[in-house]
Every structure is written in structure tokens, then in C-alpha cells.
C-alpha positions in Angstrom: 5.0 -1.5 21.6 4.6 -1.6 17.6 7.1 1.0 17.2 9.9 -1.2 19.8 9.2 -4.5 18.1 9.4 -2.9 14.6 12.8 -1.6 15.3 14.0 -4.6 16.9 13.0 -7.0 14.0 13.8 -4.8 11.2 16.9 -2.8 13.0 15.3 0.5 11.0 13.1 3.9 12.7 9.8 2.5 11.5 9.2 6.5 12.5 11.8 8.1 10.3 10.8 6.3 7.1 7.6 8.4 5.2 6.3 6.2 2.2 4.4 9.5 0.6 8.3 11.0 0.6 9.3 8.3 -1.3 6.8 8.1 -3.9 7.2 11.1 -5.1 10.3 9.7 -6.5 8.4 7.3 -8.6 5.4 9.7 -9.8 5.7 8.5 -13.2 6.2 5.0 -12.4 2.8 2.8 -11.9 2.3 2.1 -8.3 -0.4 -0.3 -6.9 -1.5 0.4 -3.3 -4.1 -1.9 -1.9 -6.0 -1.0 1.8 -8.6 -3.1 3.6 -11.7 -1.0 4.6 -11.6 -2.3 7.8 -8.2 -2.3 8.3 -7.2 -1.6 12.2 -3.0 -1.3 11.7 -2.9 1.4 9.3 -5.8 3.8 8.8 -7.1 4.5 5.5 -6.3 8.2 6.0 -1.9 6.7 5.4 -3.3 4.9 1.6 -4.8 8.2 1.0 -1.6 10.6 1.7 0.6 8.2 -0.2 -1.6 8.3 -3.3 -2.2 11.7 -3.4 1.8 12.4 -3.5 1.9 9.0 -5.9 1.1 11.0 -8.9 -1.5 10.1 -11.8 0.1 6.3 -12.2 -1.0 5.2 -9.0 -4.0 2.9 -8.4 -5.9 2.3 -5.0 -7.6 -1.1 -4.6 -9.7 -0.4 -1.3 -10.8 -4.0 -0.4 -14.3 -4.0 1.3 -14.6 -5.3 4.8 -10.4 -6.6 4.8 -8.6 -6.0 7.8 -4.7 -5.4 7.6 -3.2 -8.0 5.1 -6.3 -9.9 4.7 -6.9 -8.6 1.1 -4.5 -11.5 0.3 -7.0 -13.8 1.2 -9.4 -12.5 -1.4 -10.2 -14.6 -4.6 -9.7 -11.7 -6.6 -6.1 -10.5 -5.0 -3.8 -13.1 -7.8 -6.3 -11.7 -10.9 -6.0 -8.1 -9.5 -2.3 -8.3 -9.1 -1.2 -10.1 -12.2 -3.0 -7.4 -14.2 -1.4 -4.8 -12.6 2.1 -6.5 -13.1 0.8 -7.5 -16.7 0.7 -3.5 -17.4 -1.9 -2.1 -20.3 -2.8 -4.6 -22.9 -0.9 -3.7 -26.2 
């Protein structure tokens, strides 16, 4: 039912798009990827293929206890992300 709806709403192959294929075109680019440990959409196992393709740039933020999206929620997700989009302090 995922897989119909996604290709309805998006008009795309949800199935023909691999995110660990793409990354490889960015290895030397920084690349945040954040996962909820309780996350029931996508299973951790999908964070961890992407990073290890991701090269030595890429970050994992593995939010304790979040389900799917709900790291958003956390009180630490702006400071997290501004950081990462603030880059190294010069």
C-alpha cells in the first residue's frame, strides 16, 4: 500500500530510486543523516547502508527512542541542524 500511494503522490518508483547509489556521488561532500531508534517506516539497517557508501563526511544522528520523523520534535533537532549547516568553526 506504501509503495501505490508513494507513486501516486510523488508520480516517481519509490523502488527504483537507491539513496546509498546516490551518495556515492557526494562522498566528499558532508552529509547529515538522522534515524529515530524506534523508527517503524524505515529500519535502521537503510541509515546504515547509506552511511557506509556516504564516505568519511557523513554523520549519523541516531535519535533515542524517535519514531519516523519524530526526531523533529526533539529540543535539540534546530541546535543539531544549524551546526551542521554552520559547518566547522573557523
Amino acid at each position: 500500500m506504501l509503495r501505490f500511494w508513494g507513486a501516486v503522490l510523488t508520480l516517481a518508483d519509490v523502488e527504483a530510486h537507491q539513496p546509498e547509489d546516490v551518495v556515492v556521488k557526494l562522498a566528499d561532500k558532508p552529509l547529515l543523516l538522522i534515524h529515530g531508534t524506534a523508527d517503524r517506516t524505515i529500519p535502521l539497517r537503510e541509515t546504515e547502508r547509506v552511511k557506509a557508501k556516504a564516505g568519511a563526511a557523513a554523520q549519523v544522528w541516531l535519535v533515542e527512542g524517535a519514531d519516523h520523523i519524530e526526531a523533529m520534535a526533539r529540543e535539540e533537532y534546530g541546535d543539531r541542524v544549524g551546526a551542521f549547516l554552520r559547518g566547522p568553526a573557523m
